[in-house]
Residue frames relative to the residue before (quaternion, step in Angstrom):
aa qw qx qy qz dx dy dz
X 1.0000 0.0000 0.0000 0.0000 0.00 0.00 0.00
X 0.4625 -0.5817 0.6176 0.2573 3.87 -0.99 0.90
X 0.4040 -0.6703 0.5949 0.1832 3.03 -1.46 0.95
X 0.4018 -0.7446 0.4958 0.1956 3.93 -0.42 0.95
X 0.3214 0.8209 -0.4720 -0.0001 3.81 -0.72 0.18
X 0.5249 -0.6648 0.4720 0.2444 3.29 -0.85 1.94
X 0.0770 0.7226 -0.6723 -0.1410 3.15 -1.54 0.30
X 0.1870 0.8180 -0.5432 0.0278 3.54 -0.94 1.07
X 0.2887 -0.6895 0.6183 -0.2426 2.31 -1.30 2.35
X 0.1967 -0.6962 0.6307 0.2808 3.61 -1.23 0.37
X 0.6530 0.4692 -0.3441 0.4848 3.62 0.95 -0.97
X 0.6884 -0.5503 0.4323 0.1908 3.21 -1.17 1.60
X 0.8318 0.3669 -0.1117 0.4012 3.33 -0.03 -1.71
X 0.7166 0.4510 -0.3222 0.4234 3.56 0.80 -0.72
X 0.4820 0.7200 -0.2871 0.4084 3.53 1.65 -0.61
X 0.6792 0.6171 -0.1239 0.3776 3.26 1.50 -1.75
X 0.5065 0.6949 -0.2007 0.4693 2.95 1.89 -1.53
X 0.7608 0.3284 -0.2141 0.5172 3.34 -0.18 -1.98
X 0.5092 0.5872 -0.4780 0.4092 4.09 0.36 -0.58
X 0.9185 0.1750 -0.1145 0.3357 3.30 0.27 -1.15
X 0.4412 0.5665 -0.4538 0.5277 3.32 1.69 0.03
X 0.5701 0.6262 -0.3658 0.3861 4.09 1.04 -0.65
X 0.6828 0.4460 -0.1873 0.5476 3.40 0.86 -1.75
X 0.6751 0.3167 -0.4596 0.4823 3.97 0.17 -0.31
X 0.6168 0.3372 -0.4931 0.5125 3.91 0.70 0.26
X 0.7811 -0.3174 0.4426 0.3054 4.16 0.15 -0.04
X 0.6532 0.4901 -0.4096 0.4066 3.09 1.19 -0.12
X 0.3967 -0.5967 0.6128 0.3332 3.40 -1.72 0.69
X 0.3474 -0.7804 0.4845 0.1885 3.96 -0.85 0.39
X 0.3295 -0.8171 0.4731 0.0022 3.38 -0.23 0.98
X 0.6619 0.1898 0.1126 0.7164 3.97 1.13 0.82
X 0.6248 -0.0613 -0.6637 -0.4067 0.94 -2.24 -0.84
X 0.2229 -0.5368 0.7958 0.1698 2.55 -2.28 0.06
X 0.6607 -0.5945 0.4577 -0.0246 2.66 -2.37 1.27
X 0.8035 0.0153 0.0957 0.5874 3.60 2.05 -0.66
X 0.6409 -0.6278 0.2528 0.3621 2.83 -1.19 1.60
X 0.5747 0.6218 -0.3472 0.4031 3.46 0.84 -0.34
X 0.6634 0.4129 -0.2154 0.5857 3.51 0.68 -0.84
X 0.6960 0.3844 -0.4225 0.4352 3.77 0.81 -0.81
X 0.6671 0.5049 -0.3852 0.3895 3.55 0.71 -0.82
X 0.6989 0.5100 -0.3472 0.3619 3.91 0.80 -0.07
X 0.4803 0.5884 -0.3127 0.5703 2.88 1.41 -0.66
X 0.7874 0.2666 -0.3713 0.4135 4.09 -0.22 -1.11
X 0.6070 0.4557 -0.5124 0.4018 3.94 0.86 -0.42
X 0.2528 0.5627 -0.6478 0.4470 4.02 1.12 0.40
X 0.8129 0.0325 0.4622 0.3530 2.73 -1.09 -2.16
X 0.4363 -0.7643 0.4224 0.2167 3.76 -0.63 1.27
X 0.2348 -0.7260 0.5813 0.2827 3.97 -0.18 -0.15
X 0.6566 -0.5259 0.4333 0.3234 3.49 -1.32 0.97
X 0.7897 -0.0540 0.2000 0.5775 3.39 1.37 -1.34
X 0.2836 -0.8053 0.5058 0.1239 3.50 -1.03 0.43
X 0.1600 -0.7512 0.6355 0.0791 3.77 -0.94 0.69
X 0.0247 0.7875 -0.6005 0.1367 3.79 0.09 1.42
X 0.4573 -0.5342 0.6865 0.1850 3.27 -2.12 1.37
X 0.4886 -0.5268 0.6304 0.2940 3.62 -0.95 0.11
X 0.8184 0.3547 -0.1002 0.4408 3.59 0.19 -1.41
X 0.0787 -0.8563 0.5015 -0.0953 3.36 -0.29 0.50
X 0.5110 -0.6570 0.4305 0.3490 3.70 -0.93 0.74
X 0.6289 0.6770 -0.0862 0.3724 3.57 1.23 -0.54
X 0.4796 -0.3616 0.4221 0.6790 3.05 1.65 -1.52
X 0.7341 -0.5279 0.3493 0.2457 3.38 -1.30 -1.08
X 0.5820 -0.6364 0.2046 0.4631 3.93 0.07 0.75
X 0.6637 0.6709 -0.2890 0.1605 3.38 0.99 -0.72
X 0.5074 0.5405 -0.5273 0.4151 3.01 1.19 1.01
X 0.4484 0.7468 -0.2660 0.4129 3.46 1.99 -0.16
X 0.6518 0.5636 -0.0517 0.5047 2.46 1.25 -1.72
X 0.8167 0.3465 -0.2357 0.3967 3.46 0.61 -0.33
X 0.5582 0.5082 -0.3738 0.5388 3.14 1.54 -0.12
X 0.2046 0.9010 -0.1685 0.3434 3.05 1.29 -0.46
X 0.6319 0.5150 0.3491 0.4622 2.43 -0.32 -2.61
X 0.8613 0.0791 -0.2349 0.4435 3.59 -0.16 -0.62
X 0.7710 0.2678 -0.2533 0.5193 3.44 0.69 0.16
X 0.5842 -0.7791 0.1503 0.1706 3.14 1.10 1.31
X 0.6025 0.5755 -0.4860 0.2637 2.81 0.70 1.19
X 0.5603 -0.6978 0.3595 0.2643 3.39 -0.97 1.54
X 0.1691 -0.5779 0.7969 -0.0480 3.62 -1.87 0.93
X 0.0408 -0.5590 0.8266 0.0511 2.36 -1.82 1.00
X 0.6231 -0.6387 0.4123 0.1840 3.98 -1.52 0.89
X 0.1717 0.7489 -0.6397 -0.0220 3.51 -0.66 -0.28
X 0.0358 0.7598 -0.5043 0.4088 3.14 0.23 2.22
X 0.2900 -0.7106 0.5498 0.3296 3.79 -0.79 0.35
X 0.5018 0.6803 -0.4013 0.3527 3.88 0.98 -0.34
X 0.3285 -0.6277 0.6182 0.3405 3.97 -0.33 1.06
X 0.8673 0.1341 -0.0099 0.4793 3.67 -0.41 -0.60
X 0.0147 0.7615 -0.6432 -0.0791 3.68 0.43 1.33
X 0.7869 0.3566 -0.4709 0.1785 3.67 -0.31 -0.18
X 0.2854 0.6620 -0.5501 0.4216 3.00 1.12 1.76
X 0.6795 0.4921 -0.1341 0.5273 3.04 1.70 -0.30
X 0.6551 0.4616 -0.0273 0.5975 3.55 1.33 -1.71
X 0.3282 -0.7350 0.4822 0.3457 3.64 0.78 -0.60
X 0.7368 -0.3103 0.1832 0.5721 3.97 -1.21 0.31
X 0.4556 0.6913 -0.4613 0.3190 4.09 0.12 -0.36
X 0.7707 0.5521 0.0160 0.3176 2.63 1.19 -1.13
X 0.6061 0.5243 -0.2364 0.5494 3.18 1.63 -1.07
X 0.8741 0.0311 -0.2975 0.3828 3.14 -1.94 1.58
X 0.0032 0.6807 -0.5734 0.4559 3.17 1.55 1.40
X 0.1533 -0.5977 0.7421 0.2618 4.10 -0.78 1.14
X 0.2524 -0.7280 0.6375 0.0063 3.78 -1.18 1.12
X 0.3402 -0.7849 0.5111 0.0833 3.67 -0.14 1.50
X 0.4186 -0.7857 0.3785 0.2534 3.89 1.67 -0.44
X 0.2317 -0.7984 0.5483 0.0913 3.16 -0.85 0.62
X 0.4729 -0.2945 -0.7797 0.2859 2.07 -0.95 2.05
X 0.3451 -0.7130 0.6099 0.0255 3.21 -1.68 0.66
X 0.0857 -0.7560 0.6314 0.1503 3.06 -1.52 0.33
X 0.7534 -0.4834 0.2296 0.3820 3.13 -1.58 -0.03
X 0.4988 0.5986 -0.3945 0.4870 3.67 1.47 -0.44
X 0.7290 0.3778 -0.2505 0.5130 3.88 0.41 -1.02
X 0.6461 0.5445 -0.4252 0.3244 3.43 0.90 -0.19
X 0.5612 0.5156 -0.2231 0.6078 3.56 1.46 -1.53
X 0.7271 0.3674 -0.4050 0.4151 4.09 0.59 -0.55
X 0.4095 0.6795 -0.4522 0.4075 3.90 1.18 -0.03
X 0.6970 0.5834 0.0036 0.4169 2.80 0.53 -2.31
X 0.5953 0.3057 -0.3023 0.6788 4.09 0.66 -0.62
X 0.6973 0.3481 -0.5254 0.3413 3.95 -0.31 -0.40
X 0.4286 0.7186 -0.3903 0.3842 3.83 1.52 -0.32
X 0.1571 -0.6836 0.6909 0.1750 4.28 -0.50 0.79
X 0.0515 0.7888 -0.5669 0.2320 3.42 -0.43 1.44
């Protein structure tokens, strides 16, 4: 079975990035999507092995993502520019492995391995 992994992003291009930097590692790509709205419909579909979440959003902020998330156990890791987003995102957030923003593909795949999946 392919591992599944959400990505929500609002910024077009960086979305495109992690999409394809994901799929040349095996991942299937869940998304992305651009808002908590669109992310929350999408996971009451179908759960994702794992999740790759912006803090900031066009909408507001992930932590309602993040907590659903979170309650039904499935692990995220961030890729945010905020040293300490759940100063922003609220506790949901903390010890999120955060891949940073900007990001590359090394800090992304090292997020994503700290992830018990």
């Amino acid at each position: 079975m392919r591992k599944t992994m959400l990505i929500v992003e609002d910024e077009f291009m960086i979305a495109m990035d992690l999409q394809l930097m994901l799929e040349r590692h095996g991942w299937q790509v869940m998304g992305p999507v651009g808002t908590v709205a669109d992310a929350l419909a999408l996971v009451n579909e179908q759960l994702p092995s794992a999740a790759l979440l912006d803090v900031n959003l066009g909408d507001g902020l992930v932590t309602a993502v993040a907590e659903f998330l979170q309650a039904h156990s499935v692990p995220f890791a961030l890729a945010s520019a905020y040293e300490r987003p759940e100063e922003f995102g609220g506790e949901v957030l903390a010890g999120a492995p955060n891949a940073g923003k900007p990001t590359n593909e090394r800090r992304v795949l090292a997020a994503i391995a700290k992830l018990r999946i």
